[in-house]
C-alpha positions in Angstrom: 138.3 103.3 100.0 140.5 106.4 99.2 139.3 110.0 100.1 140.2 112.7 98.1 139.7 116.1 98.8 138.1 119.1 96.1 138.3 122.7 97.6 136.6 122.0 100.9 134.7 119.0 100.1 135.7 115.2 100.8 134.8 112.0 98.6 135.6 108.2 99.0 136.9 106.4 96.0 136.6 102.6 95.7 140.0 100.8 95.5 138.7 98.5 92.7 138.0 101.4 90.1 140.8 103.5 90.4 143.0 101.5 88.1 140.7 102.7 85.6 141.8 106.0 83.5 138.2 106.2 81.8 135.9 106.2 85.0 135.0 109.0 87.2 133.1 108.4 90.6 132.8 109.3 94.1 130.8 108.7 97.1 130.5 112.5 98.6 130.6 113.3 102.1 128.3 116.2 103.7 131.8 118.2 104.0 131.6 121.9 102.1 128.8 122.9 100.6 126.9 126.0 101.7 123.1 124.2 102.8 122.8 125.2 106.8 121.1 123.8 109.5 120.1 121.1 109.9 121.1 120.3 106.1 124.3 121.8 107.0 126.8 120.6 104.1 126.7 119.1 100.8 123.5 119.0 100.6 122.2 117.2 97.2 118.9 116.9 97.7 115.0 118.9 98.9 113.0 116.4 100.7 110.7 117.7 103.1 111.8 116.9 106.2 109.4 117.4 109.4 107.8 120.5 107.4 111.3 122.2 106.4 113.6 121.3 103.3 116.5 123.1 102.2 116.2 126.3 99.8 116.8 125.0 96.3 119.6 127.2 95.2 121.6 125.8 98.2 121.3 122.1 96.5 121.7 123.3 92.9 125.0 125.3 94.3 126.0 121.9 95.7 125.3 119.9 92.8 127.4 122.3 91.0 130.3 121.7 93.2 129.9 117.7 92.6 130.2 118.1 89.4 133.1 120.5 89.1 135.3 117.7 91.6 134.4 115.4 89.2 135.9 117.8 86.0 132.0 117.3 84.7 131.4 120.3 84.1 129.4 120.9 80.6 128.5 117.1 80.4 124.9 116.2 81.1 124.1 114.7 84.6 121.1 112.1 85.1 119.6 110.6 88.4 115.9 108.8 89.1 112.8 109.3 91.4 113.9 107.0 93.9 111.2 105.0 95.2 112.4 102.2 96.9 111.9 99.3 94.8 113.8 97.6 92.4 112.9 99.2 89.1 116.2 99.9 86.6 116.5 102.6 83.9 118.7 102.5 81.3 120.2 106.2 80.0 120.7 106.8 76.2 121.0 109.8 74.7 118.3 109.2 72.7 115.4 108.9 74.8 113.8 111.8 76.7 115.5 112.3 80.6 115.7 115.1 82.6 119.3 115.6 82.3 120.3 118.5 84.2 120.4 117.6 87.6 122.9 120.6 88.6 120.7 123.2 87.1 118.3 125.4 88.4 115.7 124.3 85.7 115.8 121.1 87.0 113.1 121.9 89.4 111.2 124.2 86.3 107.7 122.9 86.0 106.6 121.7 82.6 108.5 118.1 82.1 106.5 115.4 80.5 105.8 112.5 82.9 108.5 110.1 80.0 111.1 112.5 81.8 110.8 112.3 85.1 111.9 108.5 85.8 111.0 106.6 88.4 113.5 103.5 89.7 116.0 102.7 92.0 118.8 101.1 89.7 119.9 102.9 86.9 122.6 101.7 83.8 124.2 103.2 80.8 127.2 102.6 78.6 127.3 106.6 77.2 130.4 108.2 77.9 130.5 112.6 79.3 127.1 111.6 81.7 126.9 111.7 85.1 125.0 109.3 87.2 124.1 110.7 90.3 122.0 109.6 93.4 121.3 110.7 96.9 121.4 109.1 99.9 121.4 109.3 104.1 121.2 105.6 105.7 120.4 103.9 102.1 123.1 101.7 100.9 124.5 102.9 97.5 125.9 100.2 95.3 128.1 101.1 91.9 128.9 99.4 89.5 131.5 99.2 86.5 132.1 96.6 83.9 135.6 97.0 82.3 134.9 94.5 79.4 131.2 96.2 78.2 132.3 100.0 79.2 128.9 99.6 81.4 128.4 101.6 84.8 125.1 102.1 87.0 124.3 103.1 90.6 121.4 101.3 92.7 119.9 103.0 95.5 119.5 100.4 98.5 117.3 101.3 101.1 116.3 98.6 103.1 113.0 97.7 100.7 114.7 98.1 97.8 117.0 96.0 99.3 114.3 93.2 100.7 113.6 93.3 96.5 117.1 92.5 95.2 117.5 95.9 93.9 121.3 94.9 93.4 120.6 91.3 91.4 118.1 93.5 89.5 120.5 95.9 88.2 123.0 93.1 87.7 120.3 91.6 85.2 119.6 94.7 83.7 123.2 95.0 82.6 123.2 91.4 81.5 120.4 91.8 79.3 121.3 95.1 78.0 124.7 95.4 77.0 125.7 91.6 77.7 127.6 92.2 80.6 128.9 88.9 82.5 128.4 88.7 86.6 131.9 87.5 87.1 133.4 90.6 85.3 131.5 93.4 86.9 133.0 95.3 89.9 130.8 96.3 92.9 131.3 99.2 95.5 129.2 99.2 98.3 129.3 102.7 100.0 128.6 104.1 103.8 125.1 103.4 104.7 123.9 102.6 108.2 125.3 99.6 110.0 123.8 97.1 112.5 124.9 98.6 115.1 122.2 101.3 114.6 119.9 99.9 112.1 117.5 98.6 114.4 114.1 96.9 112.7 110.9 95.7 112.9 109.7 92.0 113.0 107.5 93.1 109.9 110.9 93.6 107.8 112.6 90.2 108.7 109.4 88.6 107.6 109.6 90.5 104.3 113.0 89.5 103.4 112.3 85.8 104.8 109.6 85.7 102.6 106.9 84.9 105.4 105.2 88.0 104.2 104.8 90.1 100.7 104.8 93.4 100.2 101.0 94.8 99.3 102.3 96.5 96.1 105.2 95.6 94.4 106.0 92.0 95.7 109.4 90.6 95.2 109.7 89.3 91.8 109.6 85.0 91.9 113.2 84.7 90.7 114.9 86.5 93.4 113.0 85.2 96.8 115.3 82.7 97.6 118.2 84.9 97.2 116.3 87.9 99.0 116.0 85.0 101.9 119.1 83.4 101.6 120.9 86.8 101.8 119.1 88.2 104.5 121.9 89.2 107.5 119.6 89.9 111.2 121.3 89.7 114.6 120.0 90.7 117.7 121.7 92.4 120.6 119.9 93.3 124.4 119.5 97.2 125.3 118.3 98.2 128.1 116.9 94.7 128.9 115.1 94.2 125.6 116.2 92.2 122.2 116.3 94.4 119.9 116.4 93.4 116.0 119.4 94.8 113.8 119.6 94.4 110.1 123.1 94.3 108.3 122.3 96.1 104.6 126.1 96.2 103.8 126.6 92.5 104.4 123.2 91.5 103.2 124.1 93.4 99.8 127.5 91.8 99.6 126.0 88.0 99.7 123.1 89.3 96.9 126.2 90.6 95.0 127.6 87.2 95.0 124.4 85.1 94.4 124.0 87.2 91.3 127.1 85.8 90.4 130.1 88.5 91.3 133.3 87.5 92.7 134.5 88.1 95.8 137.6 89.7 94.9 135.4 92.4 93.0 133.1 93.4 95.4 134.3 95.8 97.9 132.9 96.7 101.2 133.3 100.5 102.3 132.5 99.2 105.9 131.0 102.9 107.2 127.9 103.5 109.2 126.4 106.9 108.2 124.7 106.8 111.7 128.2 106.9 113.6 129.6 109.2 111.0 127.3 112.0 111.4 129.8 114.4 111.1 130.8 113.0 107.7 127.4 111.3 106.7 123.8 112.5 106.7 122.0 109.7 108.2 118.1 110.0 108.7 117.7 107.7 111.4 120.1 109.5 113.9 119.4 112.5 112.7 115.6 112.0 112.9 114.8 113.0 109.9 116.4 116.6 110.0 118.8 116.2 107.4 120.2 116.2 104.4 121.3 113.8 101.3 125.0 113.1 100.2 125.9 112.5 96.4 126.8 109.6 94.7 128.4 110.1 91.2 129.7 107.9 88.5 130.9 108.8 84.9 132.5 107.0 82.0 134.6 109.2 80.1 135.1 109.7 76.3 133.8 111.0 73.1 130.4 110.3 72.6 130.4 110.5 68.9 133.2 108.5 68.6 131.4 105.9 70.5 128.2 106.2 68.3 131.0 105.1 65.4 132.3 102.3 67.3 128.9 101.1 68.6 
């Protein structure tokens, strides 16, 4: 990955897109920003957190400041109710979404439930919109298919991931806009890595398939490859075993089961639980913390493309 530097903030670039005049992404760090304690940074997000969250016009400020390093300014910005499953939206301009994610009437009441999405993949082929996500620990994955003009951004937390939220969004593109595995390009970003990520028995019986979840089970087409994929180790500390999970590695081998290449997937190889002082991370930080931003754009005219369509 390349970083790049707006002002005082920091993003990482993926080495696969950046031959590509019409896309616009970036993986934010926490760098700039004005959100304090613990939140201290870019900021992109208002969980509650232990009882606390960060003041909203800290987020909307840092929202802002994604979308002026991405020269978005004026364009629309989207993003989901992330729920950790493996639900995909697809953007048009023509349905009803909340599409001001950098604006303080984002939080307004009075949306109808049709705008506030809920999903953890989500796809589009308009050009001048930003996708946008947050994420501390959760594995982002992004995606861009040169041939379709097709993008998206999956959020991979560790059910989502135990669902084949990254197959699921592969599918989605397939099915909507024809997109073909082997000509998609994959970036998986900083989320933490096993050397931090320890887990439960519970969750390698989830992804083995030895259990289901209660609500939501894995769908029937993607158990095997949710099995199949699944990357555990285990290490001693302090005299005990102790069970790690590998997201970034178990997300790489879905990618290729769902039919990617291996030259266009590419790896940003970053635990956000090391990197605290570049990543939030909510397991190291115990929850105290913030969310970083994940952004990715097409660019163009969007009438022209209604014409060409």
């Amino acid at each position: 990955m390349i970083e790049q530097q707006f002002g005082n903030l920091r993003y990482l670039q993926f080495n696969l897109f950046t031959p590509y005049p019409t896309l616009t992404h970036g993986v934010f760090t926490r760098a700039g920003g004005v959100s304090e304690p613990p939140f201290t940074g870019l900021n992109t997000s208002t969980p509650v957190l232990n009882s606390i969250r960060d003041s909203v016009e800290s987020v909307i400020q840092n929202r802002q400041l994604v979308i002026q390093a991405m020269n978005m300014e004026g364009s629309p910005c989207v993003t989901l109710w992330q729920v950790h499953g493996a639900d995909v939206q697809t953007f048009t301009y023509d349905t009803p979404w909340r599409t001001d994610w950098s604006k303080r009437s984002y939080y307004q009441p009075g949306w109808t439930p049709e705008t506030i999405r809920k999903g953890d993949g989500l796809i589009s082929r308009e050009r001048e919109v930003g996708l946008a996500m947050s994420f501390a620990d959760c594995t982002p994955l992004v995606f861009y298919d040169p041939v379709q003009q097709a993008i998206a951004i999956a959020h991979g937390g560790w059910r989502g991931t135990a669902r084949a939220i990254g197959p699921a969004t592969i599918d989605a593109m397939r099915e909507r806009f024809g997109s073909q595995p082997e000509q998609i390009l994959a970036g998986i970003g900083p989320t933490i890595g096993a050397c931090c990520y320890e887990v439960s028995e519970e969750v390698r019986s989830l992804f083995l398939g030895r259990e289901q979840f209660p609500d939501a089970p894995v769908a029937l087409r993607y158990r095997q490859l949710v099995s199949d994929s699944a990357t555990f180790s285990t290490i001693e500390v302090e005299g005990q075993t102790s069970l790690r999970l590998d997201l970034q590695e178990t997300h790489r081998r879905q990618l290729l089961m769902a039919g990617l290449t291996e030259e266009h997937i590419e790896t940003s190889d970053l635990c956000t639980s090391c990197h605290v002082d570049r990543f939030f991370s909510h397991r190291k930080e115990q929850g105290r913390t913030g969310r970083f931003a994940v952004f990715i754009s097409l660019k163009g005219n969007h009438q022209e493309q209604e014409t060409t369509n």
